[in-house]
C-alpha positions as CSV (number, residue, x, y, z in Angstrom):
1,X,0.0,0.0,0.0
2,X,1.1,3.7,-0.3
3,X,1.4,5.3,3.1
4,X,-1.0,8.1,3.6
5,X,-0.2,12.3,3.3
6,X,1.3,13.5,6.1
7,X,-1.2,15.2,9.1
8,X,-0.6,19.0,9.2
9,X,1.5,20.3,11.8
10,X,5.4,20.1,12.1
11,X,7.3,16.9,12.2
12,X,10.1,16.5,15.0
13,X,13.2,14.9,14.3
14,X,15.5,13.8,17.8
15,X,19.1,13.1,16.6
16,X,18.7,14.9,13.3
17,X,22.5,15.4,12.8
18,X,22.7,11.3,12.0
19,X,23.3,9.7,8.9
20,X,20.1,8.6,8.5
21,X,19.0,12.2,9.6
22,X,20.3,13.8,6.4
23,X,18.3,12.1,3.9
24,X,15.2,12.1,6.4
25,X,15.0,15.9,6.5
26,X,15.5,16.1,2.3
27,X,12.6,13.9,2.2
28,X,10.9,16.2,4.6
29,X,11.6,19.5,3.1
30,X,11.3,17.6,-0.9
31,X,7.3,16.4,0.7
32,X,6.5,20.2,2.0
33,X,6.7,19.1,5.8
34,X,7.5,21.6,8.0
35,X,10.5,20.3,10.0
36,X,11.7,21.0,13.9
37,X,15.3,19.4,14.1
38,X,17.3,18.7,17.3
39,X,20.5,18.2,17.8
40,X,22.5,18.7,21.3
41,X,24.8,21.1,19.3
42,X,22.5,22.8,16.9
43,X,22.9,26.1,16.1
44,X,19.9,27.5,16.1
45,X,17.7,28.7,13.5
46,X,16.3,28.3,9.6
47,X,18.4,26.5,7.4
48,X,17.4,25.4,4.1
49,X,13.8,25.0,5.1
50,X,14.5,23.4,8.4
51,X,13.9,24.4,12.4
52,X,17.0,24.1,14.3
53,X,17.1,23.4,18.2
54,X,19.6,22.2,20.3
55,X,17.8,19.5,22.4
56,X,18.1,21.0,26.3
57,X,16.1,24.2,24.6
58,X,12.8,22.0,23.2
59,X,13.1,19.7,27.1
60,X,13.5,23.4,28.7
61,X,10.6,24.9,27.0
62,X,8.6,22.2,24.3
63,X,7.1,23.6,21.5
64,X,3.5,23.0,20.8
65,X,1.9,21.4,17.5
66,X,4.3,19.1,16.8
67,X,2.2,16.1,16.7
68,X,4.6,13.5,14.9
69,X,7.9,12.4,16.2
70,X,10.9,10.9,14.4
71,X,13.5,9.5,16.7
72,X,17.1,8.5,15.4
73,X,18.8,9.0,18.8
74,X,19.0,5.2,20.5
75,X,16.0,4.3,21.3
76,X,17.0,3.9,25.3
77,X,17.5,7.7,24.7
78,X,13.7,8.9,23.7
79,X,12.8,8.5,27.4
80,X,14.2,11.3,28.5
81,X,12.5,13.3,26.1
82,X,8.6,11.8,26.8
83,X,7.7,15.0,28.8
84,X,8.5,17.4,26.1
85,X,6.6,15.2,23.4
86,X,3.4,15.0,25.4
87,X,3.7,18.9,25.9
88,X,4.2,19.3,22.3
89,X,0.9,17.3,21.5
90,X,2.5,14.2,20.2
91,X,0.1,11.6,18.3
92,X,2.4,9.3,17.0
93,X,6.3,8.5,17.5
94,X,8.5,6.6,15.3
95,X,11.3,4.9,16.9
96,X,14.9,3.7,15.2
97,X,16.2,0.2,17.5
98,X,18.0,-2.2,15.6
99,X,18.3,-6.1,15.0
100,X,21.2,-6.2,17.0
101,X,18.8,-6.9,19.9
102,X,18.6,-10.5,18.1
103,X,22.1,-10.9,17.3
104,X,24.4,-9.6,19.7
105,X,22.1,-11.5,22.6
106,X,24.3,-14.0,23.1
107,X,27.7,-12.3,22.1
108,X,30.8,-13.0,23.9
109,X,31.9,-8.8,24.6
110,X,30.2,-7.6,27.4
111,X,29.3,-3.9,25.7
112,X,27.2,-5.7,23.3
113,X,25.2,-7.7,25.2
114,X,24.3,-4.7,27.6
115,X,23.3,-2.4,24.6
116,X,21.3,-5.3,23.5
117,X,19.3,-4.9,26.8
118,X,19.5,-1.6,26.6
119,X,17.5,-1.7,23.3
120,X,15.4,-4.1,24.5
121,X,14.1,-1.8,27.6
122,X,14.2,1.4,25.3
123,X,11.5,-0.6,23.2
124,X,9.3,-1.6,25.5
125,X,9.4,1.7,27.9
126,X,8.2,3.4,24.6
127,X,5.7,0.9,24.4
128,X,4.5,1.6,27.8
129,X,4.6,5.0,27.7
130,X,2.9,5.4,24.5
131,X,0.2,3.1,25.0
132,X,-0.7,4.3,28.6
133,X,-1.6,7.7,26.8
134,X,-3.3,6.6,23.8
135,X,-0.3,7.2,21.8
136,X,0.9,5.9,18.7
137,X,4.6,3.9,18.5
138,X,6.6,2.6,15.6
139,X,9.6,0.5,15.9
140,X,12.3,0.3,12.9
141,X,14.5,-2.6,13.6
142,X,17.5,-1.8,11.0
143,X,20.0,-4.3,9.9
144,X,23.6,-3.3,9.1
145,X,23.2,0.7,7.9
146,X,25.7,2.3,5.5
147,X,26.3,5.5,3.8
148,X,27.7,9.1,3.0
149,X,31.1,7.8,4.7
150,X,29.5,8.4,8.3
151,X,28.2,5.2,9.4
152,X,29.9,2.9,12.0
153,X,29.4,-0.3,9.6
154,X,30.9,-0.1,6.1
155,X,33.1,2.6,7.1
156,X,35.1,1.3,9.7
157,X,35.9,-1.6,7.1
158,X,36.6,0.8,4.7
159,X,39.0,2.7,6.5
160,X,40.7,-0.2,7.4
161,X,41.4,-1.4,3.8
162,X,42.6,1.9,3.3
163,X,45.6,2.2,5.8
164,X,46.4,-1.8,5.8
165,X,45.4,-2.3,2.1
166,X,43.5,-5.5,3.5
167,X,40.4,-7.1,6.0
168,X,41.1,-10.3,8.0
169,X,38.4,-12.4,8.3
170,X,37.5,-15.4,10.6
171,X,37.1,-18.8,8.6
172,X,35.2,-19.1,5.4
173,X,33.4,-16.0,6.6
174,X,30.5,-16.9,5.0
175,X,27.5,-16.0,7.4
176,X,25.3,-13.5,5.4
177,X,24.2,-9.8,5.4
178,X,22.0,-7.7,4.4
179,X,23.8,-4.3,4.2
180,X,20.9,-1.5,4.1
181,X,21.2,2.1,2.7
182,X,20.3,4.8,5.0
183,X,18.8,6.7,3.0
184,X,16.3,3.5,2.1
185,X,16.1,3.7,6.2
186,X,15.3,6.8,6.0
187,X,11.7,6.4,2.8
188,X,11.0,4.1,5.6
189,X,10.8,6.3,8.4
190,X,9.3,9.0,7.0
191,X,6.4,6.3,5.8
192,X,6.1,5.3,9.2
193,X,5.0,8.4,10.0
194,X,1.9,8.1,7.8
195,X,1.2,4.8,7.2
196,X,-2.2,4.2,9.1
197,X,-1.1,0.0,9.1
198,X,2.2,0.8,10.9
199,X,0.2,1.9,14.3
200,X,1.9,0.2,17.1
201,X,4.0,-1.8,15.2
202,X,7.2,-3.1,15.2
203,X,9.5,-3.9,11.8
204,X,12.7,-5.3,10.6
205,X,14.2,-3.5,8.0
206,X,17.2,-5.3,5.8
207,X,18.8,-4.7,2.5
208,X,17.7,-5.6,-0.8
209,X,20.6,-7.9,-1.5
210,X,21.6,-11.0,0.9
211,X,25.4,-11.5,0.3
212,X,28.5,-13.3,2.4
213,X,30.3,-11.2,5.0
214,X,33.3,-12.1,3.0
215,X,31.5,-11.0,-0.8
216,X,30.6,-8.0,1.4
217,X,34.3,-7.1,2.5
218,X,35.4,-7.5,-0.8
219,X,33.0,-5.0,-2.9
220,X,33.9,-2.6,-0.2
221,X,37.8,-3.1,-1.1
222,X,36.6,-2.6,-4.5
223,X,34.9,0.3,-4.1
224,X,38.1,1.7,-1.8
225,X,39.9,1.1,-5.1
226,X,41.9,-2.2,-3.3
227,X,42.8,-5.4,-4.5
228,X,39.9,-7.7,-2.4
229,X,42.1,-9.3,0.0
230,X,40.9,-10.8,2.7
231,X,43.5,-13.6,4.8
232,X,41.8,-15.6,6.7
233,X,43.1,-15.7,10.7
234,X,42.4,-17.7,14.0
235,X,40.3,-15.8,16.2
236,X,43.0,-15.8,19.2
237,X,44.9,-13.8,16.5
238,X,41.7,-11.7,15.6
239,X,41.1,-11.1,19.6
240,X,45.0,-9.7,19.5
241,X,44.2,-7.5,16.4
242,X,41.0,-5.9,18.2
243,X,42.7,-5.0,21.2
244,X,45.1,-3.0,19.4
245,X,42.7,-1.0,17.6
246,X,40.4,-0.5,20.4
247,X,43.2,0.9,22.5
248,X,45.6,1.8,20.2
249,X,43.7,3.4,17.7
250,X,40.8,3.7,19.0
251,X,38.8,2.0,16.6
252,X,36.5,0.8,19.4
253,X,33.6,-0.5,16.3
254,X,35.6,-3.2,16.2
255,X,35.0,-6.1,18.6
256,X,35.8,-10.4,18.7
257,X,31.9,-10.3,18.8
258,X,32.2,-9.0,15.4
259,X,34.9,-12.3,14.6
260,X,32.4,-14.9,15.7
261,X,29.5,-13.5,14.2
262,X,31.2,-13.4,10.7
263,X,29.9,-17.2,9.7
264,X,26.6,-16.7,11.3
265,X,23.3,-15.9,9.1
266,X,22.0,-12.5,10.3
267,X,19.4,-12.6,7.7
268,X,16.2,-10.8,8.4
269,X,12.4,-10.6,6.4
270,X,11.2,-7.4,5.3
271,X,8.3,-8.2,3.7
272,X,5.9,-6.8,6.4
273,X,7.4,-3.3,5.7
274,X,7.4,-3.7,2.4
275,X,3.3,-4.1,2.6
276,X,3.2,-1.7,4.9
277,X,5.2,1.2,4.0
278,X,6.2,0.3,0.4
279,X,9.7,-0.5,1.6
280,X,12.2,-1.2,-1.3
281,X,15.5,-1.0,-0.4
282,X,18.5,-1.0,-3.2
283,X,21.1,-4.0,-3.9
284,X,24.5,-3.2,-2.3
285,X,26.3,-1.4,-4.8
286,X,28.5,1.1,-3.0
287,X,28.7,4.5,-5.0
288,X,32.1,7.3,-3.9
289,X,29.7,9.4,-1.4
290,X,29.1,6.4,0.5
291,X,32.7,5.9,1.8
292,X,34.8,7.8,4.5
């Protein structure tokens, strides 16, 4: 189905300064919406047919008339913002989470497995909240999100290849992905805004192409203009190689969880948002503006 006009009224977007915030307020400003973006660094004011507001000013003093809400923030992070968006007149909220919550539930690094359960009590306090006040929730699950160079995903590989000219990679590193584009993220949020189906909904949102972590790697050394070379090492070795660029170079996007997950499956369906927000997201073909 094609998701409905949008109500009129201003749309609020929390963590507008995102990847996937770029190509949500174009598609904003392209649809005629009037836009109120927050940021915790904003400087204030118009630009190019967007409201500007640093976040502790809309908590301090909520505008009103903002009746749908766009959260790219972490979802454990819209909490703190519920006051402000029932003084503003909030009727619906759409959410970003991730599949993680699925995949990194059993990981072996600590950090993941407590931002899994952090995203898994950000979803349902939203749930809660909203539904004790009769308002409407959306919950975008992403898979793995690239693009414009900024993401934490593609880009940290590609940086990689780019100062070591190579990716190691655990075993046959065949589990498969589903890479999604933000800006594909980013139709689907702003049709989860109007879709009338979508109503207290949750939905996992992958890429249109299912290819091997390995296949994956690489395209991206293609794209970097790199031979594709990717050794394969023991994970003790891969464990060694992660502790230096944690500390080291602070690459801290880089765990063993990562390792061991590179032969499992983190395949997800999308059909259910493509019926309900005529979600149809691109193959991965990486174009320049979406490296570092």
């Amino acid at each position: 189905m094609t998701p409905e006009r949008v109500p009129e009224g201003w749309i609020g977007v929390l963590g507008a300064t995102s990847v996937t915030g770029s190509f949500v307020l174009e598609r904003c400003v392209a649809a005629g919406c009037r836009v109120l973006a927050l940021s915790r660094g904003a400087e204030e004011g118009e630009q190019g047919g967007v409201r500007w507001a640093r976040t502790a000013t809309v908590i301090a003093a909520p505008p009103a008339g903002v009746p749908l809400w766009l959260c790219l923030a972490p979802v454990w992070c819209l909490s703190d913002y519920f006051p402000a968006l029932e003084a503003s007149g909030v009727r619906r909220v759409v959410a970003l989470s991730s599949t993680s919550r699925f995949t990194k539930s059993t990981s072996s690094d600590a950090a993941e497995r407590a931002t899994v359960q952090r995203l898994v009590d950000g979803e349902r306090c939203l749930q809660e909240w909203a539904e004790s006040r009769g308002i409407e929730w959306v919950i975008l699950r992403p898979t793995l999100i690239y693009g414009l160079g900024r993401d934490r995903n593609v880009s940290a590989v590609a940086r990689f290849v780019r100062r070591f000219g190579f990716f190691p990679v655990l075993g046959a590193a065949a589990g498969l992905r589903q890479p999604l584009h933000a800006d594909d993220l980013a139709a689907a949020c702003f049709a989860a805004l109007r879709s009338p189906a979508a109503a207290n909904r949750a939905y996992n949102l992958s890429g249109g192409e299912t290819l091997g972590y390995r296949e994956m790697v690489r395209r991206i050394c293609a794209a970097c203009g790199r031979h594709p070379r990717t050794p394969t090492i023991p994970l003790w070795l891969f464990r060694v190689a992660v502790a230096i660029l944690r500390v080291g170079l602070r690459r801290r996007q880089f765990s063993a969880g990562m390792a061991e997950r590179m032969n499992a499956d983190l395949v997800f369906d999308h059909s259910a948002a493509s019926a309900d927000l005529a979600f149809a997201p691109r193959p991965f073909r990486l174009q320049p503006q979406d490296l570092p």
